[in-house]
One Martini backbone bead per residue (centre of mass of N, CA, C, O) as a GRO file, in nm:
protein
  347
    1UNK     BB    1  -7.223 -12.983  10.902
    2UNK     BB    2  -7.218 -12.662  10.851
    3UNK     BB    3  -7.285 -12.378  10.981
    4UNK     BB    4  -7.413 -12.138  10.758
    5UNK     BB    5  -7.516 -11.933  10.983
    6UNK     BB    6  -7.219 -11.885  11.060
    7UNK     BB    7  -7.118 -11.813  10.804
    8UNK     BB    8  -7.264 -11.543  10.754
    9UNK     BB    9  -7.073 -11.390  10.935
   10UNK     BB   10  -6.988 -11.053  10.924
   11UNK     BB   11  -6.744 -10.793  10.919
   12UNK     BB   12  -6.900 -10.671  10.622
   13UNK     BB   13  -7.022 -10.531  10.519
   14UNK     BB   14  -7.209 -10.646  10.253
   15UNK     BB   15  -7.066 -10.948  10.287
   16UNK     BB   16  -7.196 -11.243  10.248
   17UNK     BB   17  -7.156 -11.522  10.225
   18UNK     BB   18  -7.016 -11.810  10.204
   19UNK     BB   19  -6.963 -12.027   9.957
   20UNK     BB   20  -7.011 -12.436   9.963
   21UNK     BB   21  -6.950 -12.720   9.891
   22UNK     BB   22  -7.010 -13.018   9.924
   23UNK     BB   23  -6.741 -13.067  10.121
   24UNK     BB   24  -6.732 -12.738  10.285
   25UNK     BB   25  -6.590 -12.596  10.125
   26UNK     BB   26  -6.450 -12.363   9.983
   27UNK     BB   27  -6.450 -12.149   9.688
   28UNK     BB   28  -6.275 -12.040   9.440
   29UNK     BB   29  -6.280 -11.655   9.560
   30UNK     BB   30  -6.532 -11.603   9.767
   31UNK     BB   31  -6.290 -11.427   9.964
   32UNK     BB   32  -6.208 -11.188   9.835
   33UNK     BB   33  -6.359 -10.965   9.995
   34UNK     BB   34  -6.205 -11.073  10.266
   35UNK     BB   35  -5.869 -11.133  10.143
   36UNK     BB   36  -5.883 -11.433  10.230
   37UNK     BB   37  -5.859 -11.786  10.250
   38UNK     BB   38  -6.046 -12.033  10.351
   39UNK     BB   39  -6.052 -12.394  10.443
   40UNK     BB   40  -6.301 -12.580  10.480
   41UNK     BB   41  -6.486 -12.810  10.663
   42UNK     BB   42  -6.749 -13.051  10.779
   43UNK     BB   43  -6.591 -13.006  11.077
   44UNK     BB   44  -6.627 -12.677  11.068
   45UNK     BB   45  -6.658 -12.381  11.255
   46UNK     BB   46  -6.715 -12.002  11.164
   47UNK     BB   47  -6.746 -11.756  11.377
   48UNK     BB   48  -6.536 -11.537  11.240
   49UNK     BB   49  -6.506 -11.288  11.000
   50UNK     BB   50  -6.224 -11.113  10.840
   51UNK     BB   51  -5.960 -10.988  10.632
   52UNK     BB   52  -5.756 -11.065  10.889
   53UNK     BB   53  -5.926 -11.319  10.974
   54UNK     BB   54  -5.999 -11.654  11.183
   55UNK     BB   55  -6.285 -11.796  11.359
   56UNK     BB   56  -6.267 -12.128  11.482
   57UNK     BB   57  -6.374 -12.512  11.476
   58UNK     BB   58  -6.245 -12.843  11.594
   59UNK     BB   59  -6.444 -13.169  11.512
   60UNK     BB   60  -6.312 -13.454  11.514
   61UNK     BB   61  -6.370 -13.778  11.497
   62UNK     BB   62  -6.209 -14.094  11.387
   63UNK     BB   63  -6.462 -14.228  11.211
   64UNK     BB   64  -6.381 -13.971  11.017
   65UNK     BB   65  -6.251 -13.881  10.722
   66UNK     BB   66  -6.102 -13.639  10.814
   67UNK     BB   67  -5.879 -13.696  10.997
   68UNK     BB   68  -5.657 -13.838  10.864
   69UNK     BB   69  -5.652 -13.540  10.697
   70UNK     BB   70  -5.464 -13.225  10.532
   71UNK     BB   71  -5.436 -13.046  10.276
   72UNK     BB   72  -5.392 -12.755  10.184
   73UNK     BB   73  -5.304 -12.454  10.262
   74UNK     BB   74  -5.428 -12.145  10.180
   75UNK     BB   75  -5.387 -12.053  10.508
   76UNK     BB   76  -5.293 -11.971  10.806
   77UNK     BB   77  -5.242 -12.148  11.114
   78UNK     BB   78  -5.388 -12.166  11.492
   79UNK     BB   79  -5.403 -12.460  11.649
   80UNK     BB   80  -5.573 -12.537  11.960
   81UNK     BB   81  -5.574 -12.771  12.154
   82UNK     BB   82  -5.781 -13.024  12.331
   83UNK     BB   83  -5.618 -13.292  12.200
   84UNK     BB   84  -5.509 -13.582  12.093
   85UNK     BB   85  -5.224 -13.637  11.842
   86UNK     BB   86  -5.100 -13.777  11.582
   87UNK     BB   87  -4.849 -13.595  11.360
   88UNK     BB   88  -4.801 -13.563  11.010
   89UNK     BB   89  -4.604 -13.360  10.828
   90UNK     BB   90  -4.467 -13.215  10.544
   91UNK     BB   91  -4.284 -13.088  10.758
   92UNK     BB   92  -4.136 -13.317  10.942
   93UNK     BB   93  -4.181 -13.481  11.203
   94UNK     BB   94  -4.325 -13.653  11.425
   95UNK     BB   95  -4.599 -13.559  11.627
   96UNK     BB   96  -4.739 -13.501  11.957
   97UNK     BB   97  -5.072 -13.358  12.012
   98UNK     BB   98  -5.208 -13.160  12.275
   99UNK     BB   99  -5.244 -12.892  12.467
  100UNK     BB  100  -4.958 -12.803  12.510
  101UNK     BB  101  -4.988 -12.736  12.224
  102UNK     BB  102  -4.910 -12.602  11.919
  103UNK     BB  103  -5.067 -12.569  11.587
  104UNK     BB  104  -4.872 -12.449  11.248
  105UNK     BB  105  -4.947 -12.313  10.936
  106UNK     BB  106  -4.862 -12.291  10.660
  107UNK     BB  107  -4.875 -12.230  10.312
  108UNK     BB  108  -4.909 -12.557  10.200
  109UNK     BB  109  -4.952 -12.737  10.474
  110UNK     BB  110  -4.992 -13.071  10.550
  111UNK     BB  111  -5.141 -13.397  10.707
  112UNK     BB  112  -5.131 -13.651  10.900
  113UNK     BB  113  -5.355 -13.861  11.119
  114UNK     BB  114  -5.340 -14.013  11.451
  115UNK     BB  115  -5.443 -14.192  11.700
  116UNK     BB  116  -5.447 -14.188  12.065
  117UNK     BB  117  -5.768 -14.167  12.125
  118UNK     BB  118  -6.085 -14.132  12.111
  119UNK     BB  119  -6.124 -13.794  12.109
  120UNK     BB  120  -5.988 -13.698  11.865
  121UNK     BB  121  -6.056 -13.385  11.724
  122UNK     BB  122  -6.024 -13.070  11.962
  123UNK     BB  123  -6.003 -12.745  11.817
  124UNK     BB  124  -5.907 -12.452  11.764
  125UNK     BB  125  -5.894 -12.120  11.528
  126UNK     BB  126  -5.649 -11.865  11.362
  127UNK     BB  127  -5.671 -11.746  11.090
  128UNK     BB  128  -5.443 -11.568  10.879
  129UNK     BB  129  -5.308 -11.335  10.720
  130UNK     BB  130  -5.032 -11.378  10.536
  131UNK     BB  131  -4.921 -11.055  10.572
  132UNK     BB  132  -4.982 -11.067  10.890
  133UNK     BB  133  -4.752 -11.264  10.956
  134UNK     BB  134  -4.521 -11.211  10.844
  135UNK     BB  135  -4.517 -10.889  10.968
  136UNK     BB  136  -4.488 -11.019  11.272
  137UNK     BB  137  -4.252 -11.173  11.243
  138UNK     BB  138  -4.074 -10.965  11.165
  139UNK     BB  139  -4.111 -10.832  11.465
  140UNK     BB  140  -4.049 -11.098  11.662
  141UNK     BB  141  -3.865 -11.234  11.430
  142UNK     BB  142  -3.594 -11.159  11.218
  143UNK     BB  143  -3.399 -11.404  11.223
  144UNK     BB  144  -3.613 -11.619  11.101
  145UNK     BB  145  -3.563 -11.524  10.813
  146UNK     BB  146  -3.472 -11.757  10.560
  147UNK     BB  147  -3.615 -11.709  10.254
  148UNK     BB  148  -3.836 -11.969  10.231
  149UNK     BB  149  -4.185 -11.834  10.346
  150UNK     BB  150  -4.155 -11.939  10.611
  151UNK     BB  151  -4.230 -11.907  10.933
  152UNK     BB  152  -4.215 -12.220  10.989
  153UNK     BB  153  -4.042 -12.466  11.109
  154UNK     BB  154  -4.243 -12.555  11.274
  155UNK     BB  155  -4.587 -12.779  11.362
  156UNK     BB  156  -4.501 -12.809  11.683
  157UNK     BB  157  -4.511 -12.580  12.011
  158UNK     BB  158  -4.535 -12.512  12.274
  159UNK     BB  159  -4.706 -12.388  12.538
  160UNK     BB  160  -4.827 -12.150  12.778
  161UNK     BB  161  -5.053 -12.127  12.995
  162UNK     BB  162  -5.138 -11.864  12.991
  163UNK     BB  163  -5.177 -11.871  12.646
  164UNK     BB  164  -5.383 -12.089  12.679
  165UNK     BB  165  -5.599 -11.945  12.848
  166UNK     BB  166  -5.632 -11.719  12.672
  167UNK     BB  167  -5.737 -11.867  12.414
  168UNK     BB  168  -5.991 -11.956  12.568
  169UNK     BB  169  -6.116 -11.687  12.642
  170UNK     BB  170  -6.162 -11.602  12.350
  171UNK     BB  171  -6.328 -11.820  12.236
  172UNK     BB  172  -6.523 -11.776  12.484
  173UNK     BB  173  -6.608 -11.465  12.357
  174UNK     BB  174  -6.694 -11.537  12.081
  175UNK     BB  175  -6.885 -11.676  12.140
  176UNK     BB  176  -7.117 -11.549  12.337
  177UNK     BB  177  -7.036 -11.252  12.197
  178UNK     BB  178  -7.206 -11.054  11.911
  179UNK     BB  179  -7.085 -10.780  11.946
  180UNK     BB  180  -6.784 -10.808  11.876
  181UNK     BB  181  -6.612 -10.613  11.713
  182UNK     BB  182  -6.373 -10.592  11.472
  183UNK     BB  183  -6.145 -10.463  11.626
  184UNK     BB  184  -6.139 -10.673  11.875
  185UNK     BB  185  -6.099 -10.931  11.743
  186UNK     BB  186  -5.840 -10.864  11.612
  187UNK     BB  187  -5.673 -10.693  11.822
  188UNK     BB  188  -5.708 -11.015  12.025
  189UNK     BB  189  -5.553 -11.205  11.776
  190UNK     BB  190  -5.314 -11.103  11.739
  191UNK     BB  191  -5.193 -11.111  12.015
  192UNK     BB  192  -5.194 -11.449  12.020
  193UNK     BB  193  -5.007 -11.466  11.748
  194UNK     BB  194  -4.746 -11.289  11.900
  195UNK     BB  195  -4.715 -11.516  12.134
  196UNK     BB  196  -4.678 -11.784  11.896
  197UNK     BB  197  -4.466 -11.665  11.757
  198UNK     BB  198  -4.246 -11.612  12.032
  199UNK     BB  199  -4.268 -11.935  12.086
  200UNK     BB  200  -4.182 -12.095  11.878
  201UNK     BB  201  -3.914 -11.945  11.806
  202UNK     BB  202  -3.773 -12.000  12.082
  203UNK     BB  203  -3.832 -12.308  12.032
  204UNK     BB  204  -3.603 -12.342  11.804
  205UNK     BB  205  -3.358 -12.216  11.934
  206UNK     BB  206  -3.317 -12.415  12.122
  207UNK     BB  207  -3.272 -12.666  11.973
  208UNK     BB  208  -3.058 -12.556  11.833
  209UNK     BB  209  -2.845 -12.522  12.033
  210UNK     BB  210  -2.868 -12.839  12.076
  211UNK     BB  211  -2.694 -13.096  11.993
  212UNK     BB  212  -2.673 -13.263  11.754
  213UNK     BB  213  -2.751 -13.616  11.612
  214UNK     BB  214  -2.551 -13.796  11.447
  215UNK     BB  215  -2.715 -14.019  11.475
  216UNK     BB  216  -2.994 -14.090  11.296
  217UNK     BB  217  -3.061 -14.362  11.463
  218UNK     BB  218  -3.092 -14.226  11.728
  219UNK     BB  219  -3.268 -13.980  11.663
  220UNK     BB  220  -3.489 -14.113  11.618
  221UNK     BB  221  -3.545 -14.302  11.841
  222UNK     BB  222  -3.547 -14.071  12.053
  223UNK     BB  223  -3.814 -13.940  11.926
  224UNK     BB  224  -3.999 -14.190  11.980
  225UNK     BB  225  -3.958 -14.188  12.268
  226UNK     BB  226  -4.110 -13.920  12.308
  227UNK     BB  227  -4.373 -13.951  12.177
  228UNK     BB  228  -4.470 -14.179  12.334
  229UNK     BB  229  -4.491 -14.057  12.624
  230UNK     BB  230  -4.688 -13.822  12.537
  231UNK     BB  231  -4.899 -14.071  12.529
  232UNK     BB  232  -4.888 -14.193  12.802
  233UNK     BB  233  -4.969 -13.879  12.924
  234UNK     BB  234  -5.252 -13.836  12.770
  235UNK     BB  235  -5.392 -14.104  12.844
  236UNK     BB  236  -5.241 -14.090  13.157
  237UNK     BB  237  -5.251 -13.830  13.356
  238UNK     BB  238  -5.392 -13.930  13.649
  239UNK     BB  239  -5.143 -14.075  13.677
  240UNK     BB  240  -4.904 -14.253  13.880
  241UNK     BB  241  -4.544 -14.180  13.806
  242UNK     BB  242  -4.225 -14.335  13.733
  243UNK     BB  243  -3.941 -14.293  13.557
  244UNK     BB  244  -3.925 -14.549  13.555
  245UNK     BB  245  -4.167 -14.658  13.429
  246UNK     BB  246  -4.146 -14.534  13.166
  247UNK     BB  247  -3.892 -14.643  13.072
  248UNK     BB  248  -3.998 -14.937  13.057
  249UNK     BB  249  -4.244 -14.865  12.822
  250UNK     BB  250  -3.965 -14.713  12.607
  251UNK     BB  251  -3.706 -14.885  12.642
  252UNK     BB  252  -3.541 -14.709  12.880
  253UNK     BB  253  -3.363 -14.505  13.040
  254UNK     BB  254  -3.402 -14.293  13.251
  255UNK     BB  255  -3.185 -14.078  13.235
  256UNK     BB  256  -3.242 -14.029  12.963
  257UNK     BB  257  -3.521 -13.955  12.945
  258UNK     BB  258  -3.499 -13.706  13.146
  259UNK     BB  259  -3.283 -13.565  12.932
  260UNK     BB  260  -3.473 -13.567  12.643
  261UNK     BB  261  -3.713 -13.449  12.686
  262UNK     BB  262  -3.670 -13.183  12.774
  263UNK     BB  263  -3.501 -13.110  12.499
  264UNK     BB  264  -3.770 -13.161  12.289
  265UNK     BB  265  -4.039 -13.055  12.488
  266UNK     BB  266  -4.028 -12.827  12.706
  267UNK     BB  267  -4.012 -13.026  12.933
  268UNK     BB  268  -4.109 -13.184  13.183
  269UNK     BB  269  -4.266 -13.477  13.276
  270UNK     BB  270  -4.399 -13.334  13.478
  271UNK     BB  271  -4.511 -13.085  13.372
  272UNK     BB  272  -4.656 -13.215  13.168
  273UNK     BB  273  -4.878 -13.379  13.329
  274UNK     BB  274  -4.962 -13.083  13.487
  275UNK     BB  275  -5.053 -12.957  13.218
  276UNK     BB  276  -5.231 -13.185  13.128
  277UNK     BB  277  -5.436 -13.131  13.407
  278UNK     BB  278  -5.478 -12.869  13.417
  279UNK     BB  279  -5.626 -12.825  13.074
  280UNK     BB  280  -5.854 -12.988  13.171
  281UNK     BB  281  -6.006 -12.858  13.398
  282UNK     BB  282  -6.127 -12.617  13.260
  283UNK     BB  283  -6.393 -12.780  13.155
  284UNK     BB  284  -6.484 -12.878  13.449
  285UNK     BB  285  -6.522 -12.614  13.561
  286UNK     BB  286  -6.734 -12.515  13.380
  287UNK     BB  287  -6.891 -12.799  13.475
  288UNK     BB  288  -7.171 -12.750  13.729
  289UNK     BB  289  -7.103 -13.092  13.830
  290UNK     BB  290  -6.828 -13.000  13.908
  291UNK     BB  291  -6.614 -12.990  14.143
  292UNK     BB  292  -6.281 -12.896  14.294
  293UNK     BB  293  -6.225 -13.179  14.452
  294UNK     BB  294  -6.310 -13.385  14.216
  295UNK     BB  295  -6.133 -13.297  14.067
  296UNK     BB  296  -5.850 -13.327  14.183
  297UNK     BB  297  -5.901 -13.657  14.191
  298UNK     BB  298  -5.944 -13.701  13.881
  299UNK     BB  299  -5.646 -13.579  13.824
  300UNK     BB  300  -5.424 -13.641  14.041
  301UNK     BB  301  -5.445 -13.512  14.276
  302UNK     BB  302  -5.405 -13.506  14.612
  303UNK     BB  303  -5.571 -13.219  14.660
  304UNK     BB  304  -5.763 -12.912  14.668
  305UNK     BB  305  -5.497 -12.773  14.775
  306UNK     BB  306  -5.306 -12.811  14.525
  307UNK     BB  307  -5.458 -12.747  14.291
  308UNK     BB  308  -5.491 -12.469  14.371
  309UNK     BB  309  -5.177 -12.378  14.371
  310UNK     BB  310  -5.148 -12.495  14.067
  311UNK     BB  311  -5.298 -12.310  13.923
  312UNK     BB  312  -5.223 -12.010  14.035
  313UNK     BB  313  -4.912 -12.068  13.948
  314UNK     BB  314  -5.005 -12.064  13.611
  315UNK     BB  315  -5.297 -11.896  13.584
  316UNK     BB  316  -5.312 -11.643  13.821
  317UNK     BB  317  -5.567 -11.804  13.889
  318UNK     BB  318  -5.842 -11.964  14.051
  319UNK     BB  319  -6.081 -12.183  13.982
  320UNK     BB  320  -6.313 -11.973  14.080
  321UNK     BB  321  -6.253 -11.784  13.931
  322UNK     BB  322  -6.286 -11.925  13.660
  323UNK     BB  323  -6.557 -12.035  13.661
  324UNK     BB  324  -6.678 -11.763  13.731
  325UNK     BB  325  -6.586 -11.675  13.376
  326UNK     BB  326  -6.723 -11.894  13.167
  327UNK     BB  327  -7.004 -11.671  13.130
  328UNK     BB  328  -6.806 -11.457  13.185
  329UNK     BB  329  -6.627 -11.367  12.972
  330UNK     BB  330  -6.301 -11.175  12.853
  331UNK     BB  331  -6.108 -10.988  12.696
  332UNK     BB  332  -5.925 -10.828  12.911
  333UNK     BB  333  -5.862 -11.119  13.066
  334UNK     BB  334  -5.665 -11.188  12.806
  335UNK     BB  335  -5.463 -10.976  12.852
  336UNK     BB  336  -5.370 -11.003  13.123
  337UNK     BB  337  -5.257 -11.295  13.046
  338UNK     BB  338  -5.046 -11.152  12.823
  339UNK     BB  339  -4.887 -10.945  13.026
  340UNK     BB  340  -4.755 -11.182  13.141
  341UNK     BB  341  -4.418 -11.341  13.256
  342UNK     BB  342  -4.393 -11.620  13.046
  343UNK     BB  343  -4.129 -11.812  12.974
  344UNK     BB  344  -4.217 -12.097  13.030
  345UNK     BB  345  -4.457 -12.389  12.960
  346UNK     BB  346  -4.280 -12.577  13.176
  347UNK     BB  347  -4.165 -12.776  13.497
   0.00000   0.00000   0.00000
């Protein structure tokens, strides 16, 4: 069940609990004092909440009633996989959601879920007010209004490391520290959510550019075989691949794997199982049994001296000093992370 601790807090003098029906939804009405409804479940906790956003976290094992899916939503979210799974969204392909990704919906949009690994569902998200993401994007990007009502037009895309990263520190400074003013809370979530629109949009527009597959029966085929390819990379990151290898795996050849795959998930084969072995890394580096060296080859880098390099050229700073931040995360290093100009996913 939801922590109701939990739910009690808000940044609303005066205003009182959410109120929650017997299998965890808010009751229709309850958060109009709030600005917007958030539809929570059973298995999601709700950090803080303000009249322009929400901050939660969604934990849901393989064989919880709720994994199956959900929806539709009251209102717009942008959720940070920690795990990977199977996404079937109501609008758009089936899609594999790893750590590499974010999942964004607006409202009315629903999806069923498959499992890739036994790890369920393990996400943070951030509940955004319909009209503050509107306004966002038509900030960030005016000409994506196809005036459809919908700000996305897909419902998974590539996140960038630094971004992810950020995102990180954010939902670890807001569980840490409960001094966090609602002023802070805003518009250090508002800078998140206009970095995911920003990249979202980017990589719509990449998509867009590059020449549709006129034969409906190959284009399908290719995308299959690329979700594949991301839950083999997925459930064995730290496994050394060869593009034969894989290609072998997906039933295709390799040059076409390595031509398509980059086309289509904004990633390079290496850099995706690269980046999904940095942002496993995290948690590992949080957890004061794991040292630099042993998490180095249990992800399988070749040692600690390349995992060191390879962390800061992608977040900027090294293990160790991350490690040291995780006790006393703070906003300001969430900035200093949305500063940087980094535009590309990963290579």
């Amino acid at each position: 069940m939801i922590d109701t601790a939990c739910l009690a807090r808000s940044d609303n003098p005066g205003v009182g609990q959410t109120r929650l029906d017997a299998g965890g939804a808010s009751l229709p009405g309850t958060n109009e004092s709030l600005g917007f409804d958030i539809n929570l479940t059973s298995v999601e906790r709700l950090l803080r909440r303000t009249p322009l956003i929400g901050v939660g976290e969604y934990r849901c094992p393989i064989d919880h009633p709720q994994f199956a899916g959900g929806g539709p939503q009251k209102c717009p979210y942008i959720a940070f996989s920690r795990s990977s799974v199977r996404l079937i969204p109501s609008r758009g392909p089936p899609q594999v959601c790893t750590p590499n990704t974010v999942n964004v919906y607006d409202v009315g949009d629903g999806y069923e879920r498959h499992p890739v690994s036994k790890e369920g569902v393990i996400c943070d998200w951030i509940a955004v007010a319909p009209e503050l993401l509107r306004e966002i994007a038509d900030h960030v990007s005016p000409a994506a209004n196809d005036g459809s009502g919908f700000v996305f037009s897909r419902a998974v895309a590539p996140i960038a490391s630094r971004t992810f990263l950020a995102q990180r520190t954010f939902f670890t400074s807001v569980q840490q520290d409960r001094t966090i003013s609602q002023l802070e809370i805003e518009e250090y979530a508002i800078r998140i959510v206009e970095r995911v629109v920003e990249e979202t949009a980017r990589f719509s527009r990449t998509l867009a550019s590059n020449r549709a597959e006129s034969n409906r029966a190959v284009a399908a085929r290719r995308r299959e075989m690329i979700e594949e390819t991301k839950c083999i990379l997925a459930r064995e990151y730290w496994n050394q691949f060869s593009v034969a290898e894989l290609a072998r795996r997906v039933h295709c050849s390799p040059g076409y794997l390595s031509r398509s795959f980059s086309k289509v998930s904004g990633f390079t084969l290496h850099g995706y199982q690269q980046q999904l072995r940095l942002r496993a890394s995290l948690q590992l580096l949080c957890e004061s049994r794991h040292n630099g060296a042993g998490i180095a080859l249990q992800l399988g880098f070749a040692n600690h001296s390349h995992f060191s390099d390879v962390f800061k050229a992608k977040f900027g700073i090294t293990p160790t000093q991350f490690a040291q931040s995780c006790s006393a995360a703070s906003l300001e290093a969430m900035n200093l992370l949305l500063d940087a100009d980094e535009r590309e996913p990963g290579e």
